[in-house]
NURO-493298 format. One record per residue: residue in three letters; x, y, z negated of N, C-alpha, C in turn. Coordinates in pm, whole numbers, padded with zeros to 5 digits, always signed. Each point is the difference from the previous one (the first is absolute). Layout:
BEGIN
ALAXYZXYZXYZ/...
***
This chain:
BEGIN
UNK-02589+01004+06502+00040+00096-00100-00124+00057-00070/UNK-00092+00006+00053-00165+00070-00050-00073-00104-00121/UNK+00024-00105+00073-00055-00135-00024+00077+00039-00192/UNK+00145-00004-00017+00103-00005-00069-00062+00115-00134/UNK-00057+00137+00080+00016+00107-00065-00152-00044-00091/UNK-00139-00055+00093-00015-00010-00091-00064-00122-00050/UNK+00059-00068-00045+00064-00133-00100+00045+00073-00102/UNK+00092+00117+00010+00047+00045-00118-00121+00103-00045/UNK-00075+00066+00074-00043+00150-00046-00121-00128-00108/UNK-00073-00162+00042-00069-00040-00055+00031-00021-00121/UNK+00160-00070-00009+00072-00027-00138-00008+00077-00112/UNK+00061+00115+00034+00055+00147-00021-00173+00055-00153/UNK-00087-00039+00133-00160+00007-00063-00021-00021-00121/UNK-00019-00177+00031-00017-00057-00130+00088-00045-00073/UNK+00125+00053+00008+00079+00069-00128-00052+00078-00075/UNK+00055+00123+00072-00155+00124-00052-00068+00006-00109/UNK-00099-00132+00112-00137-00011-00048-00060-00135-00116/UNK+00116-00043-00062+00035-00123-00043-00119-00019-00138/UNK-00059-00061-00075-00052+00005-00094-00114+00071+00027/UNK-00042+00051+00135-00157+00054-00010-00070-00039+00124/UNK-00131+00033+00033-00119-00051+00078+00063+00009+00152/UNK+00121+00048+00053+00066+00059+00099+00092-00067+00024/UNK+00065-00082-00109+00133-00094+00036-00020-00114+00047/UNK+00109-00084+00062-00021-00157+00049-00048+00020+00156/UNK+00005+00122+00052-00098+00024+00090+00035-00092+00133/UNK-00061-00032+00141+00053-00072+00062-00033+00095+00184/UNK-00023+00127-00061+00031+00077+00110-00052+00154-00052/UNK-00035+00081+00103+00018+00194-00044-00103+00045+00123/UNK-00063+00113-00008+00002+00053+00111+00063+00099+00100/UNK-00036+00044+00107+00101+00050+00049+00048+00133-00080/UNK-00068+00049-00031-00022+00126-00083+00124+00011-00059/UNK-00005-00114-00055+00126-00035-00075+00146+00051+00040/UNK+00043-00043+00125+00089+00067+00044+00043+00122+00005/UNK-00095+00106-00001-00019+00140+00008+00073+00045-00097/UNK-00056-00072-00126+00022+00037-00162+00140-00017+00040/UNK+00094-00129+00042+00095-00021-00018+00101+00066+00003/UNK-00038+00133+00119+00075+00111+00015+00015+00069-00101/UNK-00109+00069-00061-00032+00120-00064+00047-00066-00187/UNK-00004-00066-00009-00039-00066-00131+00187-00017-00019/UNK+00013+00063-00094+00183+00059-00072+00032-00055-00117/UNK+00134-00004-00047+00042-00077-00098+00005+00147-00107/UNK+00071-00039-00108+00034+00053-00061+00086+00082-00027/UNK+00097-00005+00119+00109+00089+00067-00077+00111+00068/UNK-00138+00012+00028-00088+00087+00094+00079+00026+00157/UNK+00082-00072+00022+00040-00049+00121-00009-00105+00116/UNK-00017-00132-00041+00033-00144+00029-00134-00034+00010/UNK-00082+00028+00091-00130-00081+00026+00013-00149+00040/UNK-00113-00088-00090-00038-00094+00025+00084-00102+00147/UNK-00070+00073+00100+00055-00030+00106+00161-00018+00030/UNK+00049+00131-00044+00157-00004-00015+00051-00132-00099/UNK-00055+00013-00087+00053-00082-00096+00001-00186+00023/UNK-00131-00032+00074-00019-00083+00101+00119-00088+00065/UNK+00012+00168+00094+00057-00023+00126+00164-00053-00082/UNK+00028+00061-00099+00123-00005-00107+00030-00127-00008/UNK-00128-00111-00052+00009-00151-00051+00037-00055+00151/UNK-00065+00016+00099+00053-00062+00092+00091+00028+00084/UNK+00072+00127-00018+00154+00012+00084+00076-00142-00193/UNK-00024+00027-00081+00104-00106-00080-00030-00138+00005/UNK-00122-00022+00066-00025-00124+00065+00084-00050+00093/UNK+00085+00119+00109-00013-00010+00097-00029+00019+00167/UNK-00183+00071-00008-00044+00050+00107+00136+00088+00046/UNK-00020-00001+00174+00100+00128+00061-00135+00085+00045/UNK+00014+00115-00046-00069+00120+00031+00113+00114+00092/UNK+00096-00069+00016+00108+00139+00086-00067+00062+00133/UNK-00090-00023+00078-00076+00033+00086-00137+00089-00058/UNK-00049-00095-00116-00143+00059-00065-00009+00186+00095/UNK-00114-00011+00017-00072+00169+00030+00007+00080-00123/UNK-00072-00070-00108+00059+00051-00183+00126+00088+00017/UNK+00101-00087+00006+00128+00052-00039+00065+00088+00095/UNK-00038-00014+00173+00018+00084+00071-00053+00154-00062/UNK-00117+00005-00035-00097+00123-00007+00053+00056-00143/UNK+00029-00082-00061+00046+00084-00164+00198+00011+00018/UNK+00026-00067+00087+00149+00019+00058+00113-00025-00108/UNK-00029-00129-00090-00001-00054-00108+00047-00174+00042/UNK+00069-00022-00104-00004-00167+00029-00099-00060-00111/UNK+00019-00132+00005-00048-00087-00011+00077+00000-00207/UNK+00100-00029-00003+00071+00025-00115-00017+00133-00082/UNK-00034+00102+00054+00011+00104-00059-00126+00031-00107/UNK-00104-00137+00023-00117+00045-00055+00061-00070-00174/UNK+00025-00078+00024+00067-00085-00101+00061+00121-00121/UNK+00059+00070+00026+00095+00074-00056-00084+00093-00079/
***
């Protein structure tokens, strides 16, 4: 599932980062992850991460166990919405 998350957080990137010195990229540092939290959409709600985690519950992934969703006491669907 980690492996999964980030494959996407790399994608997600060089989208982003498409057309400049930053895109095409073929990995991140860890740092990176950090951002993933903090770093919000345009809703000033839906961080990165959430939004993430979003593409791959419609992939698919089962997160019904995740620690995530335990701790925010939230499903998996609800981020979607």
């Amino acid at each position: 599932m980690f492996q999964c998350y980030l494959s996407h957080l790399l994608n997600v990137g060089n989208f982003m980062n498409v057309d400049t010195s930053r895109g095409n990229a073929y990995g991140f540092k860890l740092e990176s992850l950090e951002k993933s939290y903090s770093l919000v959409g345009q809703d000033k709600k839906t961080s990165l991460f959430e939004y993430i985690l979003g593409i791959m519950v419609k992939k698919g992934v089962n997160f019904k166990n995740h620690a995530y969703y335990k701790q925010k006491k939230i499903t998996p669907i609800e981020i979607l919405k």
